[in-house]
C-alpha positions as CSV (number, residue, x, y, z in Angstrom):
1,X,46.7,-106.4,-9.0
2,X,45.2,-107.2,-12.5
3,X,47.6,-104.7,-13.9
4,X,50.5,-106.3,-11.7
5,X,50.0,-109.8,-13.2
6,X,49.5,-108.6,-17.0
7,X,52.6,-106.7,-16.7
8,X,54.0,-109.4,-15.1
9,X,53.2,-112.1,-17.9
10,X,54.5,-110.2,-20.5
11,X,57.6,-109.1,-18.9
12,X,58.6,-112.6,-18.8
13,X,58.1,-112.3,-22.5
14,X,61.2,-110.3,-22.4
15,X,60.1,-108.6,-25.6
16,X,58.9,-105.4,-23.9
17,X,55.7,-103.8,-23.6
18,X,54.7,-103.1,-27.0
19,X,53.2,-106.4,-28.9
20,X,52.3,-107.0,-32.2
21,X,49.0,-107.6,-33.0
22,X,47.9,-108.2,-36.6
23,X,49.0,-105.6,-38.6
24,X,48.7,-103.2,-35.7
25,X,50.9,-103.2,-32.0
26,X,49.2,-102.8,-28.4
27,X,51.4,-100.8,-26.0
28,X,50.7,-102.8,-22.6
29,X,53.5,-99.8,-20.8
30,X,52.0,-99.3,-17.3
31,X,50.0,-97.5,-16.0
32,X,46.6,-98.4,-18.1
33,X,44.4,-96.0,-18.7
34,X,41.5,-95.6,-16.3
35,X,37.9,-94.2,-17.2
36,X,34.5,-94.0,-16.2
37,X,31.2,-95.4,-18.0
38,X,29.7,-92.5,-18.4
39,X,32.5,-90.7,-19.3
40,X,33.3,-93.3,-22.3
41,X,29.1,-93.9,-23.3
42,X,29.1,-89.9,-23.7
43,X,32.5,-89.7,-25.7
44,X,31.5,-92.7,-28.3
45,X,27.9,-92.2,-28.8
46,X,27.5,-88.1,-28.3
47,X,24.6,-89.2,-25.9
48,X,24.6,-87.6,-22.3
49,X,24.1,-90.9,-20.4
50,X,21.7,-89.3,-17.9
51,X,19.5,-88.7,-20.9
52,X,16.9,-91.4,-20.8
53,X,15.0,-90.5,-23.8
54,X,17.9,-90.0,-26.1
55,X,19.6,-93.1,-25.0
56,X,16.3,-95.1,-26.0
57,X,16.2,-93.1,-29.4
58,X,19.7,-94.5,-29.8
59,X,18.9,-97.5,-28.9
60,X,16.0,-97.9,-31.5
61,X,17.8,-96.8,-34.1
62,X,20.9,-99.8,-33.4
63,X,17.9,-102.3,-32.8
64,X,17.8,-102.6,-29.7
65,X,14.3,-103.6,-28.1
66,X,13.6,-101.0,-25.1
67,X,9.8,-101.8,-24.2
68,X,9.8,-102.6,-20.6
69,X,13.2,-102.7,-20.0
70,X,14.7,-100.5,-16.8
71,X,16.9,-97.5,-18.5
72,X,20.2,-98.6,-17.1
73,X,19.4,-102.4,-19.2
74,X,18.9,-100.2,-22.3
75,X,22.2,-97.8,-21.6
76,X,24.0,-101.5,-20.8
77,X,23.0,-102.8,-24.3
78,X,23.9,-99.3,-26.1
79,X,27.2,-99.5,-24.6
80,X,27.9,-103.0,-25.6
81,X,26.7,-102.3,-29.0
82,X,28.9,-99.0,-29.5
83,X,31.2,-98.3,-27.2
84,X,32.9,-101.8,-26.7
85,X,34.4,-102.1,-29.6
86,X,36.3,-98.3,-30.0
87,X,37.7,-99.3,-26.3
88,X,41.5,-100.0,-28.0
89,X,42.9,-100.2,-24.7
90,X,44.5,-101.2,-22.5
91,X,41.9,-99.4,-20.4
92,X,40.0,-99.6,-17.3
93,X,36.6,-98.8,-16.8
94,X,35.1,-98.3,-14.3
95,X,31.7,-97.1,-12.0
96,X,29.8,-98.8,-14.0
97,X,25.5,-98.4,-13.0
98,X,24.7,-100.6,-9.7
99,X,21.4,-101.5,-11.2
100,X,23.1,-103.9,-14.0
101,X,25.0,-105.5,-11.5
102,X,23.2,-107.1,-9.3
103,X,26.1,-108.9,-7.4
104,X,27.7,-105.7,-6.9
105,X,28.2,-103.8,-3.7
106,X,27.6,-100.3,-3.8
107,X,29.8,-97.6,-3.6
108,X,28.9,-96.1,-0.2
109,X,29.3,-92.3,-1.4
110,X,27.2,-93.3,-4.4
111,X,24.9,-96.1,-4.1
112,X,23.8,-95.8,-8.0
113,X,27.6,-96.8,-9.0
114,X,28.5,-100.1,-8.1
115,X,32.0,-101.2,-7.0
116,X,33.1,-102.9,-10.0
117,X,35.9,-102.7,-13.0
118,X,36.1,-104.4,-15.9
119,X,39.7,-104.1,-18.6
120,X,39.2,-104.1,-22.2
121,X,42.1,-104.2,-24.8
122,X,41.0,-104.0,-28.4
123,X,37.5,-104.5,-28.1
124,X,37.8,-107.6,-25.7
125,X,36.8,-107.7,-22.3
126,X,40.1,-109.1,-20.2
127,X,39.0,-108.8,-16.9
128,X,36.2,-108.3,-14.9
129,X,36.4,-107.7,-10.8
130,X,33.9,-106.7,-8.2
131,X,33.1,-106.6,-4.7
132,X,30.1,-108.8,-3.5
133,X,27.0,-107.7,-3.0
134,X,26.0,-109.5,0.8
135,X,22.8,-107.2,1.5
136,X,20.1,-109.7,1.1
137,X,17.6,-107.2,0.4
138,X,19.4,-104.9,-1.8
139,X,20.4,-107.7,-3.7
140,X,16.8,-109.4,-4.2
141,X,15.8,-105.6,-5.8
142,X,18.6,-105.6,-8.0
143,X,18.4,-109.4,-9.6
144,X,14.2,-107.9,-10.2
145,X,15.6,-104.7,-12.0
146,X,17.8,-106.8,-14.0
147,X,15.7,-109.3,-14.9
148,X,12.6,-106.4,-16.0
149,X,11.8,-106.6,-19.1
150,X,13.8,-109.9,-20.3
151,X,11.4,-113.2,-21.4
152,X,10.0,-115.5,-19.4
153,X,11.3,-118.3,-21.5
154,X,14.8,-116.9,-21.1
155,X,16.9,-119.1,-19.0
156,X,17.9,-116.2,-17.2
157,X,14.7,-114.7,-16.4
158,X,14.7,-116.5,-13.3
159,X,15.0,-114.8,-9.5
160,X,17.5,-116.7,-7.8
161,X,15.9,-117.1,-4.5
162,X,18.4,-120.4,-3.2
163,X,21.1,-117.3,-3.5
164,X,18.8,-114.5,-1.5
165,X,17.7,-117.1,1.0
166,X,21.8,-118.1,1.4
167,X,22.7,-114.4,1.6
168,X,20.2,-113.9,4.9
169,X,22.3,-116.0,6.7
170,X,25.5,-114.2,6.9
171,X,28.0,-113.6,4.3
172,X,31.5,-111.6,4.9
173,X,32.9,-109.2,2.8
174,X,34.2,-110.7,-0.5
175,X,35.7,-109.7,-3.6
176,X,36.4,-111.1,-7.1
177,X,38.7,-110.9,-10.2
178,X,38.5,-112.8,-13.5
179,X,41.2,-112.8,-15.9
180,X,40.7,-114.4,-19.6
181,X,43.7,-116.7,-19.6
182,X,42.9,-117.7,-22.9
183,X,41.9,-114.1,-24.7
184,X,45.5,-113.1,-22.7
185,X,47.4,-115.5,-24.3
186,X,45.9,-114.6,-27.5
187,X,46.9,-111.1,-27.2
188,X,50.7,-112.3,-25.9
189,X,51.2,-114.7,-28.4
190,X,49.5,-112.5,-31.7
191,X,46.9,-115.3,-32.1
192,X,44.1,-114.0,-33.9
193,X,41.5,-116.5,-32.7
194,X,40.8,-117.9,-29.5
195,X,40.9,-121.3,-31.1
196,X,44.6,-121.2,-31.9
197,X,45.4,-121.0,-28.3
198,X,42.8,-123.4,-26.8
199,X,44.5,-127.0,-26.3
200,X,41.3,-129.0,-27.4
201,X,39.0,-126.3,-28.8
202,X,35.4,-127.4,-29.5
203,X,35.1,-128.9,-33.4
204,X,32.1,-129.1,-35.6
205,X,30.8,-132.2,-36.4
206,X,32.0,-133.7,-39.7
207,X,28.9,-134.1,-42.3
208,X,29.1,-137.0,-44.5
């Protein structure tokens, strides 16, 4: 579906799928390339990402604060760090650790992967889709693994319990997909800032 309606939006281009982009060209020709995390945290960092301790060592030496955090958290922030940006795309990926999403339903044949994609092209994330997460208990477990480690002054270091306490009375099965319309119409358009494609895009305050 994602791919449908990417494809779709530059079809009506009717300048094929091969844009220009800077000085460079992204081929958007169908199908996009599909990979897992693991398989694109070991290929960009030379780290096997069941490797706790080397992924920590890794970690350290990018600056990344590891002290109390759970392992996945750590391997999350290494992969945003170094393996976001090489991600040229456009490219899937995909099984991406249940533990860091805690909205995420499970994969039933593998309960540590979580049913989840997200699409990068050039270093940007372009979509992000998932099924919901409507075990109340699992849910409450993951949203404390998450949030191990983070400050207690950080606004996001808070358990949702308004959400768990929904989720115990009944929620069907659900899905979700975003799609950056506006980091989209960058890449269509060979915008090099989000700004240029924004109608009324947020302005500095003048300083007398």
């Amino acid at each position: 579906l994602t791919e449908s309606i990417i494809c779709d939006a530059i079809s009506a281009l009717g300048k094929g799928f091969v844009l220009p982009w800077g000085d460079e060209t992204i081929d958007f020709t169908p199908p996009f390339a599909r990979r897992t995390y693991d398989e694109l945290f070991a290929e960009q960092t030379g780290v096997d990402p069941a490797d706790e301790n080397a992924i920590r060592s890794l970690a350290g030496t990018l600056g990344i604060e590891t002290a109390g955090k759970h392992a996945d958290v750590v391997k999350s922030e290494v992969f945003e760090a170094r393996v976001e940006d090489a991600l040229e795309g456009p490219i899937f990926v995909m099984d991406y650790p249940s533990s860091i999403c805690p909205l995420t339903k499970r994969k039933a044949d593998r309960p540590e992967v979580a049913e989840r994609f997200e699409l990068f092209v050039k270093g940007m994330e372009l979509a992000n889709a998932y099924t919901e997460l409507n075990d109340p208990d699992l849910q409450e477990r993951l949203f404390r693994t998450q949030l191990a480690g983070m400050a207690e002054d950080d606004s996001m270091a808070r358990m949702d319990h308004d959400f768990v306490r929904a989720l115990r009375h009944g929620m069907p099965p659900a899905g979700g997909l975003g799609i950056g319309i506006d980091r989209l119409v960058m890449l269509l358009t060979n915008s090099p800032t989000i700004r240029d494609v924004i109608l009324f895009p947020l302005l500095r305050p003048e300083t007398a």
